[in-house]
C-alpha positions in Angstrom: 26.2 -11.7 -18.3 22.9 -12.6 -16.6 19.7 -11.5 -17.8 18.3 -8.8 -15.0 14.9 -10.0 -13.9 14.5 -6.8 -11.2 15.4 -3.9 -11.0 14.5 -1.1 -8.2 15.4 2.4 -8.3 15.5 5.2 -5.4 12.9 3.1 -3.6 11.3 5.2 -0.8 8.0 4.0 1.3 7.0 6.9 3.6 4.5 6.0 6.5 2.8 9.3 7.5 2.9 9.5 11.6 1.7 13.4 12.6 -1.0 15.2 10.7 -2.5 18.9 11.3 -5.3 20.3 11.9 -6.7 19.5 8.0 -5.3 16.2 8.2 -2.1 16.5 6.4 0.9 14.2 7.5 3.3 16.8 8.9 5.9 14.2 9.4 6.6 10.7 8.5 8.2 7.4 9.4 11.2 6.5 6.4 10.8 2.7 6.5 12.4 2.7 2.8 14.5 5.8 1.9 16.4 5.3 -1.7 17.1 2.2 -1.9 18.0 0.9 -5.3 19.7 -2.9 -6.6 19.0 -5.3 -9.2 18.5 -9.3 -9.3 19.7 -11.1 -12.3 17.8 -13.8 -13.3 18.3 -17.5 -11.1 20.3 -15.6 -8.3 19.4 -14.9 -4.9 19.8 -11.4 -3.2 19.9 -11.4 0.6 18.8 -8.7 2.9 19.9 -8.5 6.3 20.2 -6.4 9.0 18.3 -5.3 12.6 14.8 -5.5 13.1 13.1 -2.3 11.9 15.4 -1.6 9.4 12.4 -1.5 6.4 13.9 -4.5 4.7 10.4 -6.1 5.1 8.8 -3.4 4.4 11.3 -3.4 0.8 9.8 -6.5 0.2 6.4 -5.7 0.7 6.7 -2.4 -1.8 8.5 -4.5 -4.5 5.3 -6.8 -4.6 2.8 -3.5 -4.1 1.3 -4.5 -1.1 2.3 -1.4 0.1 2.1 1.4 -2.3 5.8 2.9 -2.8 5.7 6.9 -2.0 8.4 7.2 -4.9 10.6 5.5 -6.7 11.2 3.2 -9.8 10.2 -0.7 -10.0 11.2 -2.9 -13.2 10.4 -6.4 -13.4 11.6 -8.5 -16.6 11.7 -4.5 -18.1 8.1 -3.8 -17.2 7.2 -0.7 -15.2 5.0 -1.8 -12.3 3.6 1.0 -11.4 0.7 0.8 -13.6 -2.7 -1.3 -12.7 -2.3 -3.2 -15.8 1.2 -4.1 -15.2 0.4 -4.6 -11.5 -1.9 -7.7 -12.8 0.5 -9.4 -15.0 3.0 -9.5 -12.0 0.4 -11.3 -9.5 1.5 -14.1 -11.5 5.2 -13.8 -11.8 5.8 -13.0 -8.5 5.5 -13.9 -5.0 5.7 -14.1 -1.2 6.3 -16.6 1.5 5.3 -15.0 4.6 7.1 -14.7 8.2 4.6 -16.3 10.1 3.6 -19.6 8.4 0.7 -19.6 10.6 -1.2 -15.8 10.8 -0.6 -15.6 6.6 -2.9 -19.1 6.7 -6.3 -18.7 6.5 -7.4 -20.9 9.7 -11.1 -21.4 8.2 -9.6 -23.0 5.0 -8.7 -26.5 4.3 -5.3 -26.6 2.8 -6.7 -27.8 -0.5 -8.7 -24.4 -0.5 -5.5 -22.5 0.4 -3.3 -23.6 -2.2 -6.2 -23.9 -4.9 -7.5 -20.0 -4.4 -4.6 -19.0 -6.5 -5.7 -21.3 -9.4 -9.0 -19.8 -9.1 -8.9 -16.4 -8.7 -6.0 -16.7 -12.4 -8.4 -19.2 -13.7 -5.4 -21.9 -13.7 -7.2 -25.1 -13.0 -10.3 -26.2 -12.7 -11.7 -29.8 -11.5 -9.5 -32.6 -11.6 -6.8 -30.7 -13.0 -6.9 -28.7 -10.4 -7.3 -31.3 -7.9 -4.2 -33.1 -9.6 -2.5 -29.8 -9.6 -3.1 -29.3 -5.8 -1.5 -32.6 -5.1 1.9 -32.1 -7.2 2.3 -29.1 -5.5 2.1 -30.4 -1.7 4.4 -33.5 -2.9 6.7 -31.1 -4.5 7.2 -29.2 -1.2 7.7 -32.8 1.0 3.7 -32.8 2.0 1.6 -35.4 1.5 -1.4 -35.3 -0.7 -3.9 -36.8 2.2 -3.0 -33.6 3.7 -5.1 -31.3 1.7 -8.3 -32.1 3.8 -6.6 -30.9 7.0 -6.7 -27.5 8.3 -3.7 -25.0 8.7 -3.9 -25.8 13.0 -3.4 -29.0 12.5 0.3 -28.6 11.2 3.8 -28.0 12.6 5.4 -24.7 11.9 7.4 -26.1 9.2 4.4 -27.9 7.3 2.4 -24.6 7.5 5.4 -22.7 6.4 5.4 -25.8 3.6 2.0 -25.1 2.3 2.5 -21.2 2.2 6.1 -22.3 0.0 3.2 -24.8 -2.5 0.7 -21.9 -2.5 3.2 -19.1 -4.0 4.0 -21.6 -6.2 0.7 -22.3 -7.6 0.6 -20.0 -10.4 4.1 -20.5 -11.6 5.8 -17.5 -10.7 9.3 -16.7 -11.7 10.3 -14.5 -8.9 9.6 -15.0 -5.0 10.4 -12.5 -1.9 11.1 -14.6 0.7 10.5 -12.2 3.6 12.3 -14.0 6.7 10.6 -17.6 5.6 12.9 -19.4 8.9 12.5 -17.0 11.4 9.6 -18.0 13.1 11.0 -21.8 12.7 12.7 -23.9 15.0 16.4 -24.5 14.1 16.2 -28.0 13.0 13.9 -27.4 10.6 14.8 -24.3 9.4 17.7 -25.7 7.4 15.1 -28.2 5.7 13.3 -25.4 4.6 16.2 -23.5 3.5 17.4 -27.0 1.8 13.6 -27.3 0.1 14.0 -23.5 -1.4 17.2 -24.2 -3.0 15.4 -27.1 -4.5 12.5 -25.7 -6.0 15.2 -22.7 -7.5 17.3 -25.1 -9.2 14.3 -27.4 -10.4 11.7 -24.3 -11.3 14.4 -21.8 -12.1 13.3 -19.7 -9.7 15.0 -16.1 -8.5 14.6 -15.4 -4.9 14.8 -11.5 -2.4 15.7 -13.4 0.7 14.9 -11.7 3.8 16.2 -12.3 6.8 18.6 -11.6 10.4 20.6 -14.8 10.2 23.8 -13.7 8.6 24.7 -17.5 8.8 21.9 -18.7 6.9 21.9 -15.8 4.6 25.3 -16.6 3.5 24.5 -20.3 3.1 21.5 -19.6 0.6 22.4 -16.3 -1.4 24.7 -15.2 -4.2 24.7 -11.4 -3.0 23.8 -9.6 0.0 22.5 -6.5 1.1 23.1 -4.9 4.3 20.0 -2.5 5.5 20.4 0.4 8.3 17.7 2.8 9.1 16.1 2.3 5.9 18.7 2.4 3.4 21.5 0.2 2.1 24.8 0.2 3.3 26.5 -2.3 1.8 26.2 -4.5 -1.3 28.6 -7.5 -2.5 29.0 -11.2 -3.3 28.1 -13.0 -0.1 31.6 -14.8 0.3 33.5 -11.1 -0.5 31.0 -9.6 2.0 31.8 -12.1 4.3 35.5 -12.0 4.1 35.9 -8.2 3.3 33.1 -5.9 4.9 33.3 -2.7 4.4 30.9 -1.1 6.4 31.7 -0.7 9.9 27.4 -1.7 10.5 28.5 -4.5 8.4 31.6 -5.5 10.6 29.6 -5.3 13.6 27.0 -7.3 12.6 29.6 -10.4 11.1 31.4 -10.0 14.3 28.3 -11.0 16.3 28.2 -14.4 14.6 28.6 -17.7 16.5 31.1 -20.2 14.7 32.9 -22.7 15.8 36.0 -21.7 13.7 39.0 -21.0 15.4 39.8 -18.5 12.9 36.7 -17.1 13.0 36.4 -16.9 16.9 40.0 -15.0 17.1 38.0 -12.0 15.1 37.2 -8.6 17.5 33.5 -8.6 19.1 32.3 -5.0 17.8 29.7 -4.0 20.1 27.5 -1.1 19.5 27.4 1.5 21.9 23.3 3.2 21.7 19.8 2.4 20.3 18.9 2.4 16.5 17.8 6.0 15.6 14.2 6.8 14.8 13.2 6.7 11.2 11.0 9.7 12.4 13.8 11.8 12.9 17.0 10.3 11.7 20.3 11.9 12.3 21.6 14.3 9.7 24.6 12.5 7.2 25.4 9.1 7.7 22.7 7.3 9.1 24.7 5.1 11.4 27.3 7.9 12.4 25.9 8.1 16.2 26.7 4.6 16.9 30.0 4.3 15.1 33.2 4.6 16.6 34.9 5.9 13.5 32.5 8.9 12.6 34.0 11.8 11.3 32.4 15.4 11.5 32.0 14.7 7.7 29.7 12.2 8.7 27.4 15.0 10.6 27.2 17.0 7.5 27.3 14.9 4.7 25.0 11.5 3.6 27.9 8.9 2.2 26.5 7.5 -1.2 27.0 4.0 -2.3 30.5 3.4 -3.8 31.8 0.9 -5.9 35.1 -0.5 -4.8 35.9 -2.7 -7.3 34.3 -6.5 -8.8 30.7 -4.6 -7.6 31.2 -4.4 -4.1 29.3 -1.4 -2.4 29.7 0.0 0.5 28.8 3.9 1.6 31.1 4.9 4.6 33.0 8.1 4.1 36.1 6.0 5.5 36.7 4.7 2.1 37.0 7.9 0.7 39.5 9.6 3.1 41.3 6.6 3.6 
């Protein structure tokens, strides 16, 4: 069994939205609302689902650039929720950004970029630095006469490059990958994705990889996660999830892939009647019951919990309990 290098527990991150007339929050916006999984050590999780449904904003608490509002976060055993602790994990873990341009600093060389890390943990210094600088923009396919340019004078995928070389720099052993292709035309997304499975097998790196493309997703990680609303839905092995969903969010959502499969193409097109609710004011029980087309009235009254249905495949639905 794999050593467990994460692990999150009843995760919630709480964005206030009303306050009175003392300045209280009176009501707030559940980006993250109990969410808990764990990442063994050398795998990669995927998160999926519809934009707005906090899985961003779960990768953004796991690392503490947003404080979480409750909730448990253990990395290699270590609770994170201390200063101290908080520290130590600058080095062992980090993010690649959406937007390989806006996370760039535009007024820094890319030397600069990728060597603040080294400075600010007092890595390198000098020509080790400088030699360190140029392993790391060779490692990610960049050349090292590109270290005197600036981040505007790159494509999208060699900015998104030296953002991959600068979470590198100090080693780390874990990295959120928060929608990395996204913002990347399609031809060169898949060298990216390529380049990240790469640097995993050569670094022995573990990787949270965010994203809406349930065809890439499936292509790079060893589990998945489905996100609705804030909450996880469904959890399995990515070629279980793939073949079995569960969920009926989840069904809709494989069902709205593009293939070229004849087998594949023959499946039902679920289409979802309604909007996303607001994580102002969700619904009351299941999350996703006013845009499903099997909801019970169980699902008015009652939130499902996450069920294991056998060989670690999650799913909470109330189906699988009447059924």
């Amino acid at each position: 069994m794999k050593e467990t290098i994460l692990e999150v527990h009843n995760l919630k991150k709480y964005f206030p939205v009303h306050t009175n007339a003392f300045g209280r929050p009176i009501s707030f916006l559940k980006a993250v609302d109990n969410v808990s999984f764990s990442i063994a050590r050398g795998e990669t999780l995927g998160l999926v689902g519809e934009s707005g449904c906090g899985k961003s904003t779960t990768g953004r608490t796991i690392i503490h650039l947003y404080k979480p509002t409750s909730g448990e976060i253990l990395f290699n055993g270590m609770n994170t929720s201390t200063p101290a602790a908080q520290k130590k994990l600058r080095r062992r873990m980090q993010m690649i950004f959406q937007d390989p341009y806006a996370s760039l600093n535009p007024r820094m060389t890319v030397r600069d970029i990728i060597g603040e890390p080294l400075d600010i943990h007092s890595l390198a210094t000098g020509q080790e630095r400088s030699d360190r600088i140029r392993d790391l923009l060779q490692l990610v396919g960049l050349s090292p006469e590109h270290s005197k340019r600036y981040p505007h004078e790159f494509s999208g995928g060699q900015r998104q490059r030296i953002g991959i070389a600068r979470a590198l720099a100090v080693e780390p052993s874990f990295i959120i990958c928060d929608e990395p292709i996204s913002a990347l035309d399609v031809s060169i997304q898949a060298q990216i994705v390529n380049l990240l499975e790469h640097l995993q097998e050569t670094l022995s790196l573990t990787y949270l990889f965010i994203a809406h493309d349930l065809a890439m997703v499936k292509h790079i990680s060893n589990r998945i996660a489905v996100m609705y609303l804030g909450k996880i839905v469904e959890l399995a092995d990515s070629s279980e999830l793939y073949s079995q969903p569960l969920h009926p969010y989840t069904q809709a959502l494989l069902s709205a892939i593009p293939s070229l499969d004849p087998a594949w193409r023959q499946r039902e097109r679920i289409r979802l009647s309604g909007d996303v609710p607001s994580p102002v004011a969700p619904p009351s029980g299941c999350g996703f019951r006013t845009r499903c087309r099997y909801a019970l009235s169980l699902c008015a009254e009652q939130e499902p919990i996450l069920l294991d249905t056998g060989s670690g495949h999650l799913a909470a639905c109330h189906l699988l309990r009447t059924s």
